[in-house]
C-alpha positions, 0 to 999 in steps of 0.5 A: 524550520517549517512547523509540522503540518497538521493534515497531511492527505496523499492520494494516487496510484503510487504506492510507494510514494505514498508509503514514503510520505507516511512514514517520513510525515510519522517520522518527523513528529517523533522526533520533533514532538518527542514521541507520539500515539499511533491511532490507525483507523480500522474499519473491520472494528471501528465506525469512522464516526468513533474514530473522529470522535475520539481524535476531537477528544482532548488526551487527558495525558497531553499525548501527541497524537498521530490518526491514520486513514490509510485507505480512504477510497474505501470509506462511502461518500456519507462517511467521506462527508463525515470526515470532512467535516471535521478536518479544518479543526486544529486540535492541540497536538494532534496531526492526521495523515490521509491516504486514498489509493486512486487512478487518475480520471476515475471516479473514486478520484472524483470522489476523494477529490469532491468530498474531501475538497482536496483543490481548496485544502491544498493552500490551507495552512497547515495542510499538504494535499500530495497528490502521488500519482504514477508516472507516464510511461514517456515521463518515467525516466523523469520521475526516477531522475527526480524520485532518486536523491530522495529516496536512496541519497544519490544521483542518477545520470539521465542515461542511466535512469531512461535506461533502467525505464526500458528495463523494469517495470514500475511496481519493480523500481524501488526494489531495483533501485535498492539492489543498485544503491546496495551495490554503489560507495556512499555518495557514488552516482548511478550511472549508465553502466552501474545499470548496465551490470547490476540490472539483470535475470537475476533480479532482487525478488520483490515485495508484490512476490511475497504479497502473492505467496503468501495469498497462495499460501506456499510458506517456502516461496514466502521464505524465499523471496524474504531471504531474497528480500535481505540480501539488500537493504528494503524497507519491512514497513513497505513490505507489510504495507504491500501485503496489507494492500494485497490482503484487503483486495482479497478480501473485497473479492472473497465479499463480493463472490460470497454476494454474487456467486453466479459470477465465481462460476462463470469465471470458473468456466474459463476461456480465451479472449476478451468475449470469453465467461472467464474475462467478462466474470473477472472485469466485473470483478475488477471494477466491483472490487477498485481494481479496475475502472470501467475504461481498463478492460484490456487491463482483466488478464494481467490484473484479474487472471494471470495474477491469480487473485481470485483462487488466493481470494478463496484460500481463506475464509472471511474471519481468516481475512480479517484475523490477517488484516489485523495482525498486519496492523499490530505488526506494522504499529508494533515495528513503528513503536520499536515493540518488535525487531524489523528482522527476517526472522518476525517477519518470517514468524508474521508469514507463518502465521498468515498462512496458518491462520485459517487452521487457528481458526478451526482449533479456537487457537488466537494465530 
């Protein structure tokens, strides 16, 4: 068996994949190790500089100790630096897992890339350097073909596979694939017609839909798509993670228009058209905040507008903001640690308290 790597860094546009890595890399040093501490960075509540320093820092329990930089693309090219200076020590018994959620061909790819020296990393001992990036829409039957056996332990024939490539979209795979796997014997093979019968209009709904809801604060919407969630078998981890993501792009929205509120009124007057106050408004938005680059502008009506990502953005304030950022880390630390139950119900408590957290906020109650 292979030794542990020391440094694990993922980079990409696919989430999933990502999300995947991550919790089979934790997975691994639990049960090889014995168990391990999970040190999460925060950068709400943290300077890098302190969270470096404390994982060169010895344990004086002789803990094995797991750090996680989970959004490494938000981090300034100083701290990049930082961090890299301190990723080719082999401290005894801690490991570091990096996540950086890029584009190909973007500049925080060359960023993340540069700084980090991901091309020399990549064949230092010890380390692994992933790069998860989504696939082409002409390579996605491939992906599904390969991505499968991984994921849910079962085949897929390669009609079946360009077929449900025709039908879902990617941020949408996992969830389907799940629905199919719930429906097939252990071992089965996917093939064309299990695709066929299960791939319909009445999809499984997915965790970008709760991630939506709970922006909009609609708690019943919320609740049904988590009791749509556990008709099937999915991943509560994911889920927080989907939302966390979310949040975090929220809350870099809420920042940049309390900045620049010039811009929120231009968007505010609406329009049609790429040439319209609404869609320049919302494009600069999209770039300010990472969800955009600058050669996406076709990509401002799905993306920025029709998601509606920027009323949610003004539905909490920036301490309601953090205060949810927050409790999605202690929930996810807290589900991993085996603290709390991976159930409807702590999940349907957690989106409660999401949604009411402006409300703590006024009455001085901690959500």
């Amino acid at each position: 068996m292979k030794d542990i790597p020391r440094l694990l860094i993922v980079s990409g546009d696919d989430t999933f994949t990502m999300e995947l890595l991550k919790d089979r890399y934790l997975s691994r040093i639990e049960k090889e190790r014995g168990g391990c501490v999970l040190e999460v960075f925060d950068s709400l509540n943290e300077k890098l500089a302190d969270f470096t320093q404390r994982m060169m820092t010895v344990s004086l329990f002789s803990e094995i100790r797991v750090f996680c930089i989970l959004h490494a693309q938000s981090l300034s090219e100083s701290e990049l630096a930082e961090l890299d200076s301190v990723l080719d020590y082999e401290i005894p018994d801690v490991y570091l897992f990096i996540g950086a959620q890029i584009e190909k061909r973007s500049s925080a790819e060359t960023k993340i890339t540069k700084k980090l020296q991901l091309k020399k990393r990549g064949g230092a001992q010890g380390v692994i350097v992933q790069d998860c990036s989504k696939p082409y829409d002409n390579k996605l039957a491939e992906w599904i073909t390969k991505q499968t056996p991984v994921m849910f332990n079962r085949q897929i024939d390669r009609d079946a596979a360009q077929l449900l490539a025709e039908l879902v979209e990617f941020d949408l795979l996992y969830s389907e694939l799940q629905k199919i796997d719930t429906s097939l014997d252990s071992g089965a093979r996917i093939d064309k017609r299990t695709v066929e019968k299960v791939t319909g209009a009445t999809r499984t709904m997915s965790v970008y839909e709760l991630a939506a809801a709970l922006g909009e604060k609609d708690l019943p919407e919320a609740l049904c798509v988590i009791d749509s969630l556990f008709s099937g078998s999915f991943s509560v981890s994911f889920a927080v993670s989907a939302i966390f993501r979310h949040f975090w792009s929220l809350f870099k929205i809420k920042n940049y228009l309390e900045k620049n509120p010039n811009t929120l009124r231009e968007y505010n007057m609406g329009g049609f058209g790429e040439s319209s106050p609404q869609s320049k408004a919302a494009f600069e938005i999209g770039k300010a905040c990472g969800l955009l680059t600058e050669s996406e502008a076709k990509k401002v009506f799905p993306v920025i507008i029709k998601s509606g990502i920027i009323n949610q953005s003004q539905k909490f304030s920036s301490a309601g903001f953090r205060a949810v950022l927050k409790m999605l880390q202690q929930f996810d630390a807290d589900v991993k640690r085996g603290k709390v139950e991976a159930s409807g119900r702590t999940l349907q408590m957690l989106c409660y308290r999401i949604v009411r957290v402006n409300e703590c906020e006024k009455a001085g109650v901690n959500a």
